[in-house]
C-alpha positions as CSV (number, residue, x, y, z in Angstrom):
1,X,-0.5,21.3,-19.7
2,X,2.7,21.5,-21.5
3,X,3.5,17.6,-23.1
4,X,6.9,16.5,-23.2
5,X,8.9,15.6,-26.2
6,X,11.0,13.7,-24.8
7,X,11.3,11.9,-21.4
8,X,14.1,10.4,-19.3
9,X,15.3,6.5,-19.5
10,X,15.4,4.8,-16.3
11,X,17.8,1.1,-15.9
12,X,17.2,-1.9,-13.5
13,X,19.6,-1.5,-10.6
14,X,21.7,-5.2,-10.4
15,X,24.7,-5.4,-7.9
16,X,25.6,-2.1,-7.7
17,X,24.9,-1.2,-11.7
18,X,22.3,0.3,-13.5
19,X,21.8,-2.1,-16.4
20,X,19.2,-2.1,-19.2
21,X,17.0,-4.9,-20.0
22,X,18.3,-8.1,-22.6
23,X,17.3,-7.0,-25.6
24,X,17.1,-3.2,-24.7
25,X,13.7,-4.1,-24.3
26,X,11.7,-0.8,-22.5
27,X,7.9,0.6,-21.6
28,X,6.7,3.6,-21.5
29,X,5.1,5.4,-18.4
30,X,2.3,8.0,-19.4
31,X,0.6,11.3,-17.3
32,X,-2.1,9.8,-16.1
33,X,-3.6,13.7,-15.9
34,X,-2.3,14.3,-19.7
35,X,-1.7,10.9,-21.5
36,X,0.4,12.5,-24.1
37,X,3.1,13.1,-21.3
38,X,5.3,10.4,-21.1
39,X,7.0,10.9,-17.6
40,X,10.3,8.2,-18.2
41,X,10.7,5.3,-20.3
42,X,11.5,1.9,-17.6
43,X,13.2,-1.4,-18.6
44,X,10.8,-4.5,-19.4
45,X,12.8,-6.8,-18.2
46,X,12.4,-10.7,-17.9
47,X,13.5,-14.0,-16.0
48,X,17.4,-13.5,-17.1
49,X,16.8,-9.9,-15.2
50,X,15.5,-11.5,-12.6
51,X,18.3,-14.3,-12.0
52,X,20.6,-11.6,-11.9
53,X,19.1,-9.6,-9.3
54,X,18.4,-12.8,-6.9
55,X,22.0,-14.2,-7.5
56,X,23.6,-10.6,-7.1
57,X,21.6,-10.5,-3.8
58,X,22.5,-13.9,-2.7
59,X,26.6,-13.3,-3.1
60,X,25.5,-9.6,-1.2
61,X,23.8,-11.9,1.9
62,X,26.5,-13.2,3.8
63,X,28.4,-10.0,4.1
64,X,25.5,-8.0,4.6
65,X,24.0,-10.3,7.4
66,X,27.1,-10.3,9.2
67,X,27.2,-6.7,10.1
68,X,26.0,-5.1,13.3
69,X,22.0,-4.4,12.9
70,X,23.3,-0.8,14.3
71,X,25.3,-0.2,11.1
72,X,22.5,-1.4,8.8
73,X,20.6,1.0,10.8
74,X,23.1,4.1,10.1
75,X,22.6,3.2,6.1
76,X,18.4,3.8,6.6
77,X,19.1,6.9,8.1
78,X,21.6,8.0,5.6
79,X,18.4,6.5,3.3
80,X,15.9,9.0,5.1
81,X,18.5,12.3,4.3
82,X,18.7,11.3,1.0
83,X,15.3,10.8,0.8
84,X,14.0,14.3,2.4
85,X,16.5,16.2,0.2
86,X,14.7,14.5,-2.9
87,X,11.5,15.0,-1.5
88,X,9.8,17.5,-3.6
89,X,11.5,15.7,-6.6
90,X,10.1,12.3,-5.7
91,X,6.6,13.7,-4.9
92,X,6.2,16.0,-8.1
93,X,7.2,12.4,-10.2
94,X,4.9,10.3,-7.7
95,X,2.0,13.3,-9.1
96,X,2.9,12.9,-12.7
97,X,3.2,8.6,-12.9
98,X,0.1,8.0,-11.4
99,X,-2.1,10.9,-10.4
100,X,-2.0,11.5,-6.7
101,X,-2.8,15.3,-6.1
102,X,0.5,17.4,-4.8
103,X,0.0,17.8,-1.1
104,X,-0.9,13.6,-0.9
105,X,2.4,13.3,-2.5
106,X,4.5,15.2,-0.5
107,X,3.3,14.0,2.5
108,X,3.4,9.8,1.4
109,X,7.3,10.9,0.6
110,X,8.2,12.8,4.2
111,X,6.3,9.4,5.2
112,X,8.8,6.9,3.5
113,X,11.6,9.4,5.6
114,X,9.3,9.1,8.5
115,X,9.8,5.0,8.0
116,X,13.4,5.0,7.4
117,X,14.5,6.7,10.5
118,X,11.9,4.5,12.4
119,X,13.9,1.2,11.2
120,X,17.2,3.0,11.3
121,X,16.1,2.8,15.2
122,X,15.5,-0.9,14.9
123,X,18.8,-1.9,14.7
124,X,19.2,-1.1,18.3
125,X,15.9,-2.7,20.0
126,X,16.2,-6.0,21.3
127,X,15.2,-9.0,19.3
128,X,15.1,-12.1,21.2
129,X,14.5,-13.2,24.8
130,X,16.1,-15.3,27.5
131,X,13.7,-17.6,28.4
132,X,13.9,-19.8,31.8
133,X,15.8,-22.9,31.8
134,X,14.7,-26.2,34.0
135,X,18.3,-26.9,34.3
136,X,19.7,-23.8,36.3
137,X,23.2,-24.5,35.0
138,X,22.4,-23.5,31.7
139,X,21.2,-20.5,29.7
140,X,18.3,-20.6,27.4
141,X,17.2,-17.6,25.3
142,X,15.8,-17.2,21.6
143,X,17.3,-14.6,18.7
144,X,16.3,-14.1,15.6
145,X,18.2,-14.5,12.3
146,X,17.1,-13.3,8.7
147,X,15.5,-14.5,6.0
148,X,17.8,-14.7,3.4
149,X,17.3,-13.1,0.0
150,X,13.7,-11.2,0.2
151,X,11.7,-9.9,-2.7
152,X,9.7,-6.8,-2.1
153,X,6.6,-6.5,-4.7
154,X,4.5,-3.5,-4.3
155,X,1.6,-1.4,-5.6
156,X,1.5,2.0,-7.5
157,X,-0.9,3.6,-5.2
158,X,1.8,4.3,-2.7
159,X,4.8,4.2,-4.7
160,X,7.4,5.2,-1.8
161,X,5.5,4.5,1.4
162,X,5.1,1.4,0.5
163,X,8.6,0.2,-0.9
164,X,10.3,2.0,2.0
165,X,8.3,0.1,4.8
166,X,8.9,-3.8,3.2
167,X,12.6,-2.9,2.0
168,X,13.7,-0.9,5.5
169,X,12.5,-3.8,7.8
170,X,13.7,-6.2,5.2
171,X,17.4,-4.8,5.3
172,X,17.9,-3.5,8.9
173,X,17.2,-7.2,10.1
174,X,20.1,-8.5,7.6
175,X,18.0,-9.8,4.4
176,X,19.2,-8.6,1.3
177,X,16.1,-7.2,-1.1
178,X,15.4,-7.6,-5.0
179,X,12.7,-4.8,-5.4
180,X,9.8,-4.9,-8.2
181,X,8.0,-2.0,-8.2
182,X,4.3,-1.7,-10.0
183,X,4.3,-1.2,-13.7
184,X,2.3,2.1,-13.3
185,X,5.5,3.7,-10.9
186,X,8.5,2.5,-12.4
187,X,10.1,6.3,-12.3
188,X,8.9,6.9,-8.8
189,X,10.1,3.8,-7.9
190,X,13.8,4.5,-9.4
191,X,13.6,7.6,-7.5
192,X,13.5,5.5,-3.8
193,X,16.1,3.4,-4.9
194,X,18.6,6.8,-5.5
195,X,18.2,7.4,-2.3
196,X,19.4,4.0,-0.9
197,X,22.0,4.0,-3.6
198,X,23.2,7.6,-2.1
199,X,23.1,6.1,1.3
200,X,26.3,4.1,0.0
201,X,24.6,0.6,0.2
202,X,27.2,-2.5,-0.4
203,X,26.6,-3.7,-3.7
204,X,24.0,-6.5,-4.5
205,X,22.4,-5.5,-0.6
206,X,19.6,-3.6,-3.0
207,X,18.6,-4.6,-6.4
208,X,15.9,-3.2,-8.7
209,X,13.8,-4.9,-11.1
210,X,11.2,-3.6,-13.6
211,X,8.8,-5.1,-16.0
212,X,5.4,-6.7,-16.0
213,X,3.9,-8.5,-13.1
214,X,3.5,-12.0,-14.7
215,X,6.5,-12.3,-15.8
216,X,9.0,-10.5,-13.2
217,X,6.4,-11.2,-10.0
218,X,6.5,-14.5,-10.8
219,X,9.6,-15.1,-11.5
220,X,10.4,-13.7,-8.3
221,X,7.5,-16.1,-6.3
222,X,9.4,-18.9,-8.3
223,X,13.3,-18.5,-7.9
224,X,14.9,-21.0,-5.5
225,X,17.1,-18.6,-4.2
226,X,14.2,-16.5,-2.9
227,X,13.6,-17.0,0.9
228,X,10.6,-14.7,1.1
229,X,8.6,-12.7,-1.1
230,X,5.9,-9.5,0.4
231,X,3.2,-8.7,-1.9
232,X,0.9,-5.9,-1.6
233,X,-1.7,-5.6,-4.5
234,X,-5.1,-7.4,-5.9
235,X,-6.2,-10.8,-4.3
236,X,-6.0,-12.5,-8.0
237,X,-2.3,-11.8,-8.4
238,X,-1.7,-12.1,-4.5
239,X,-2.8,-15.8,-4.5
240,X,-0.7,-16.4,-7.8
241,X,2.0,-15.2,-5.5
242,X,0.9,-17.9,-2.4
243,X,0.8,-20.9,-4.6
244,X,4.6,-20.4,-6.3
245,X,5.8,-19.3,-2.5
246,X,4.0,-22.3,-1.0
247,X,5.0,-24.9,-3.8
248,X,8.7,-24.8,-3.0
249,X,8.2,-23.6,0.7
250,X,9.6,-20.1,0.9
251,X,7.7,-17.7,3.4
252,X,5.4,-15.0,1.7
253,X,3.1,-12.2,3.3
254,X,0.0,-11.1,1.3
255,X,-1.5,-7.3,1.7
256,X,-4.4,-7.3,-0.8
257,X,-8.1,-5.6,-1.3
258,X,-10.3,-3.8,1.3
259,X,-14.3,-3.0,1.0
260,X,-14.0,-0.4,4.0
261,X,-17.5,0.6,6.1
262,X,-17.9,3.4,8.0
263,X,-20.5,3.6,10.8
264,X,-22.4,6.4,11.3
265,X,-24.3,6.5,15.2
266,X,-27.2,9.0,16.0
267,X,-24.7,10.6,18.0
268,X,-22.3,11.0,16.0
269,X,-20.7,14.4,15.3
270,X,-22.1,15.2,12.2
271,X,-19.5,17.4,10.8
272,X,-16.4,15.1,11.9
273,X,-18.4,11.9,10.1
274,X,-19.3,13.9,6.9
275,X,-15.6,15.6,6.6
276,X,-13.8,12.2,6.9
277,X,-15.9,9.9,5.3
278,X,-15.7,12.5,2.1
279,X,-11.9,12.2,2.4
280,X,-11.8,8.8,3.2
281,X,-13.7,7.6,-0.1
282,X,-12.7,10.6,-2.5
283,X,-8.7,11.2,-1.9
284,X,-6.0,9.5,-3.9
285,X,-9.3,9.5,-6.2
286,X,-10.4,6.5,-4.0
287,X,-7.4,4.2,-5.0
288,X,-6.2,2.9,-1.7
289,X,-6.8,-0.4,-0.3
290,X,-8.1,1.3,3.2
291,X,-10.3,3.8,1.5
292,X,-13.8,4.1,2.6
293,X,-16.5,2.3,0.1
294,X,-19.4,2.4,2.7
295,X,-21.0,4.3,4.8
296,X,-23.7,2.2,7.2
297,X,-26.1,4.9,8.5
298,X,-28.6,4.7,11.3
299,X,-31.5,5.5,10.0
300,X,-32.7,9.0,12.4
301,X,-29.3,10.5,10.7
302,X,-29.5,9.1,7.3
303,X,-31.6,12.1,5.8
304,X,-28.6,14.5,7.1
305,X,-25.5,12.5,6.1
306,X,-26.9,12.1,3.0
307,X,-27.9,15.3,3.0
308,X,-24.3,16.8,4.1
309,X,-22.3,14.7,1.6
310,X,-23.8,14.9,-1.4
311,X,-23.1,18.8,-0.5
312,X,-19.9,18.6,0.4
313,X,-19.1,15.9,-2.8
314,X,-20.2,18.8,-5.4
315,X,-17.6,20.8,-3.7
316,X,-14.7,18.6,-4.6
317,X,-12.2,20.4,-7.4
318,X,-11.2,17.6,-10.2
319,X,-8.4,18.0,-12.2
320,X,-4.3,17.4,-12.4
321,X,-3.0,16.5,-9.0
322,X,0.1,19.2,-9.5
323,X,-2.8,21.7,-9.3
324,X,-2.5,22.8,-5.8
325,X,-5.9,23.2,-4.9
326,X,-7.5,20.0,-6.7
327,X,-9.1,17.8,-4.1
328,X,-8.9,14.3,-6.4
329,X,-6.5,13.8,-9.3
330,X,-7.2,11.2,-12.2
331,X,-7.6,7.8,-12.5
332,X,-4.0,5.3,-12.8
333,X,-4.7,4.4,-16.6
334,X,-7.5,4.5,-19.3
335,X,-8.4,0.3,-18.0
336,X,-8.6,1.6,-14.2
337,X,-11.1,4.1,-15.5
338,X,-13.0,1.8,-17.3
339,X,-13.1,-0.7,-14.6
340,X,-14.4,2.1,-12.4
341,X,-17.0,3.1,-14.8
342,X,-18.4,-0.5,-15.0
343,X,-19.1,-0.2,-11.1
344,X,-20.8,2.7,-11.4
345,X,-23.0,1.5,-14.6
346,X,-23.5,-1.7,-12.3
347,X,-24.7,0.4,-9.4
348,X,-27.0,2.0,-11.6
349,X,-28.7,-1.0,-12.7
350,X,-29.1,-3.1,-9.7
351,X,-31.5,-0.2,-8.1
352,X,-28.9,2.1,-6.6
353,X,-29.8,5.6,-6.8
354,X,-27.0,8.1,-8.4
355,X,-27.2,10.9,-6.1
356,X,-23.7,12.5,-7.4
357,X,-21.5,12.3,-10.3
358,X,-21.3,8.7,-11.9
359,X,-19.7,10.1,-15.0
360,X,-16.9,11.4,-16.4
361,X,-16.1,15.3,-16.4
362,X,-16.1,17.6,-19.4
363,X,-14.0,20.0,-20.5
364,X,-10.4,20.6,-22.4
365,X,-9.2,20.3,-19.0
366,X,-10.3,16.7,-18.5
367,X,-9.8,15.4,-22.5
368,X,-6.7,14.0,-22.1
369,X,-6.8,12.4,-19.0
370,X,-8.5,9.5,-16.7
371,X,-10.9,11.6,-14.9
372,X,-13.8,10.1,-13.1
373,X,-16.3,12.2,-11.2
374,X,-16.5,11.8,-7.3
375,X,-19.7,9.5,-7.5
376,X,-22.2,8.6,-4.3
377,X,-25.3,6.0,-4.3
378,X,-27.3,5.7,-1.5
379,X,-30.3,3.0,-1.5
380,X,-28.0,0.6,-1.4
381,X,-28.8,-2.7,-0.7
382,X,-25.8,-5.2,1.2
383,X,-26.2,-7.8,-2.0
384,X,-25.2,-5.1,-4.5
385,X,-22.2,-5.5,-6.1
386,X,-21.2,-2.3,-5.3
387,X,-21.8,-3.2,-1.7
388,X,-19.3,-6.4,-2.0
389,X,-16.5,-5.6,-4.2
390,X,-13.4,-3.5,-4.4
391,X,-14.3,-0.8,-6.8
392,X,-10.9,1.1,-6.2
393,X,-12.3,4.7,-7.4
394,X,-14.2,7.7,-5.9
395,X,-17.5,5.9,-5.1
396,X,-19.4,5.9,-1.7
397,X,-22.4,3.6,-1.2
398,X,-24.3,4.9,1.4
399,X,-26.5,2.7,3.4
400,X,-29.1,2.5,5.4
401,X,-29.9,0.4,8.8
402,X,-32.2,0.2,12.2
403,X,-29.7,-0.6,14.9
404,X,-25.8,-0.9,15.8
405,X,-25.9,-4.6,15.6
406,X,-27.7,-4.6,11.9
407,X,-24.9,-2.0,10.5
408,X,-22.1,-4.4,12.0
409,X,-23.6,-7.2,10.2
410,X,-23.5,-5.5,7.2
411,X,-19.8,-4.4,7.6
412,X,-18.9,-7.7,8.3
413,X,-21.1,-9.0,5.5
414,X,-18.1,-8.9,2.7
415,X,-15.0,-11.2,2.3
416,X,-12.6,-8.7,3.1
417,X,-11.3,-7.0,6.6
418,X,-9.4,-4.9,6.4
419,X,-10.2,-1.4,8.2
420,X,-13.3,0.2,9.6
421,X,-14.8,2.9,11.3
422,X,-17.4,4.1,13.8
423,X,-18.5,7.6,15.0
424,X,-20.1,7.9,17.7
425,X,-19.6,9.5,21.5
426,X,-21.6,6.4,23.2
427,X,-18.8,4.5,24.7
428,X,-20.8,1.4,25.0
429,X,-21.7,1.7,21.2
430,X,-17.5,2.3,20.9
431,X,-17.0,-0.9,23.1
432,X,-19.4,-3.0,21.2
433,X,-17.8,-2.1,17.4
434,X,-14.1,-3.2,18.7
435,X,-15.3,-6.3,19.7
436,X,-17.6,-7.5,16.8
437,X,-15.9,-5.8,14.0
438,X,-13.9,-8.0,11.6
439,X,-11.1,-5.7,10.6
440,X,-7.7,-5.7,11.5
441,X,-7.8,-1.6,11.7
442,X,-10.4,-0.3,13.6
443,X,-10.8,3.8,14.1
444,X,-13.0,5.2,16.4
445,X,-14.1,8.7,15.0
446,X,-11.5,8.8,12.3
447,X,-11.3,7.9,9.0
448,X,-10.8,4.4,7.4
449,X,-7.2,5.2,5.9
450,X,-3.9,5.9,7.2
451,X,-2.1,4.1,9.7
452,X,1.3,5.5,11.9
453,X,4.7,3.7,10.8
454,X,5.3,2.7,14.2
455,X,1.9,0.4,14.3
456,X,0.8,-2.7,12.5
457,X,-0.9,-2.5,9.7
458,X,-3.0,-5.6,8.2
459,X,-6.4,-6.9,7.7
460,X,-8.1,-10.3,8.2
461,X,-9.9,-12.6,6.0
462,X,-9.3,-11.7,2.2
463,X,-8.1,-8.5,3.0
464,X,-3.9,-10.4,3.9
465,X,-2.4,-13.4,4.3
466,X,-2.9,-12.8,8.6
467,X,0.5,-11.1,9.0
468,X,1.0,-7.6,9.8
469,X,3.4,-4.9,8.0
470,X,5.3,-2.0,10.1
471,X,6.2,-1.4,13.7
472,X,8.2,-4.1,15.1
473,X,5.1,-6.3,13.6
474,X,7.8,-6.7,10.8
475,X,10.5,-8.3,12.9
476,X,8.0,-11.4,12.6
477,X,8.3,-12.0,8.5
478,X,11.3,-10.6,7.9
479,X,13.3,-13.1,10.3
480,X,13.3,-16.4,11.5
481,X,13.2,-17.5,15.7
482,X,16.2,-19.5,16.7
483,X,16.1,-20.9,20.2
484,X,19.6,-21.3,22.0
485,X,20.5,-23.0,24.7
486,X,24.4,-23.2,26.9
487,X,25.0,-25.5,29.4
488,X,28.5,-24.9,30.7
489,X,31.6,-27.6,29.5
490,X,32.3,-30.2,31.7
């Protein structure tokens, strides 16, 4: 891979500006393929960045709230042009920041269009109801009002599907949005706010904020001026992000960890359950809160699945995600790898046996980079840790049990719940998993990730905070209710 000498410099975004940090404080933002690529240099900024963006948003609100929701709508769809015109552009950074293999990348960006044309269309649905009265004189009906100033935290793993489906709700229903985007994507990240920038937004409606997590994250969770704050990342820093939200009483919505099961039936279709539990675990090198960490097999199938995936896991092409026909990129950084590593060395010696991979792949191809190899266990018990914690990185447990009602025990037998899934033609079986399955996504014959940007998404127990993101689900955080009632003069 060709390394770059030099790499492009990339400002906060405060009320209509791009500024640097005080200080001209900056970090670097490495290949994660070929650390010795450094894709842009971003702006480590602190609190006095982060004053600035929350007043420039507050002076932005009441001019912003006051317009029609249908001409905040016609600035998202302006959003989505600019936004598929810069698609290959935003997908080819998204594959150099942090990893994700080409094809992933362009589709997660025609997915953040997909999601700004679906809330340009909110600003024309209904959002309140009239509600009968006991006095017939008079008219009683609710409507909802926004939030206020919002701030929109988010993950590197989806670096524009993410940010577009917290900042379009957040804007089309009148809040206006200071954005911190994860450390590992601040280019990407830059990249999404161009477009919004190109869609003419007023200024201050938008702001953009880089820097580290502890100091800009919290600083956000702590400002007074902050009416709600949406988080998506790790349960440690998601709870950090509760307790300064619930100390001073501003609203706050949690999307955090997943330890995702698959169930695989004696009738399953062997081939479908194989295929998608493969891409479920091993794409976006396993890095996505809905990817799938277990696979529950009854035991009359478990030689074959086994069997089948180990196969189809030695198949898998490793290697730099702008490589067209590589399956799994890298790692996010040299500390994810590590992390990831430690599973698999914990696996190892709590009596799981290493069926595939477990290592890290040789070759000049691989020296400069956070490689892991797509790794699978099977005689794996449900107190492992590797059975009970987020490993976030290409590694399937596969496990074994005697009926549907033991494998649903031990899906449900973690602290998260977020999304799970069952193959099987036996609608009975089907019937069975919706109702005893503790996961607020639940896919029948499909894989554990993805969701459609029309539907909420969520989880339950550790997994969120018990709201839901996307759809019209997001009317319900990013607004408030007001009820209203006229009785007529006199």
């Amino acid at each position: 891979m060709a390394v770059e000498t030099s790499a492009p410099v990339f400002q906060n975004y405060i009320a209509g500006k791009w500024v640097p940090a005080a200080g001209g404080k900056t970090f670097q933002r490495e290949n994660p393929a070929d650390w010795r690529e450094i894709v842009g240099v971003a702006q480590d900024s602190g609190v006095e960045e982060v004053a600035r963006a929350v007043e420039a948003a507050a002076v932005a609100l009441p001019a912003w709230r006051a317009l029609s929701a249908v001409a905040r709508g016609e600035y998202l769809r302006r959003a989505a042009d600019a936004l598929e015109r810069r698609a290959e552009d935003v997908a080819r950074t998204m594959t150099r920041e942090m990893g994700k293999t080409i094809g992933e990348a362009r589709a997660e960006t025609l997915r953040g269009v997909t999601i700004l044309r679906y809330y340009a269309g909110e600003g024309m649905r209904e959002i309140g109801a009239v509600v009968p009265s006991v006095d017939p004189r008079q008219l009683l009906f609710t409507t909802r009002v926004p939030l206020g100033v919002v701030a929109v935290v988010t993950p590197w793993n989806f670096p524009v599907a993410i940010p577009c489906w917290k900042i379009a709700p957040a804007l089309v229903y009148g809040n206006t949005v200071v954005f911190k985007p994860a450390s590992y994507t601040p280019v990407t990240a830059a990249k999404v706010v161009e477009a919004f920038i190109e869609a003419g937004l007023p200024e201050g409606v938008l702001n953009f904020v880089t820097g580290r997590g502890g100091v800009v994250g919290q600083a956000l969770a702590e400002h007074p001026l902050v009416n709600g704050i949406t988080f998506t990342g790790s349960n440690e820093v998601g709870k950090q992000v509760a307790a300064a939200a619930l100390a001073r009483g501003a609203k706050y919505q949690l999307e955090m960890g997943g330890k995702n099961p698959v169930i695989v039936c004696e009738d399953a279709d062997m081939a479908q359950a194989v295929e998608l539990t493969v891409s479920g675990a091993m794409r976006t090198t396993g890095q996505r809160c809905t990817a799938t960490s277990r696979a529950i097999v009854l035991r009359p199938v478990l030689k074959e699945f086994t069997e089948r995936v180990v196969a189809r896991v030695r198949e898998l092409k490793v290697g730099p995600g702008l490589d067209e026909s590589v399956y799994l990129g890298p790692q996010v950084s040299r500390s994810q790898r590590e992390t990831v590593l430690g599973y698999i060395e914990k696996g190892k010696q709590e009596g799981a046996r290493l069926l595939v991979g477990g290592g890290v792949p040789t070759g000049e191809l691989y020296d400069h980079g956070y490689y892991v190899e797509p790794t699978v266990f099977d005689h794996v018990t449900p107190e492992m840790t590797i059975a009970q914690e987020e490993i976030f990185g290409p590694v399937l447990a596969i496990m074994a049990a005697d009926s549907l009602e033991q494998a649903i025990a031990i899906a449900n037998g973690v602290k998260y719940g977020l999304s799970a899934s069952i193959f099987t033609h036996d609608i009975n079986k089907i019937l069975t998993f919706i109702q005893s399955i503790e996961a607020g996504m639940v896919r029948i014959n499909g894989e554990t990730a993805g969701v459609e940007p029309q539907a909420p998404f969520g989880g339950m127990k550790a997994s969120s905070s018990h709201s839901r993101e996307q759809g019209r689900a997001a009317l319900e955080f990013f607004t408030s209710v007001k009820t209203v009632t006229v009785a007529r003069a006199g």
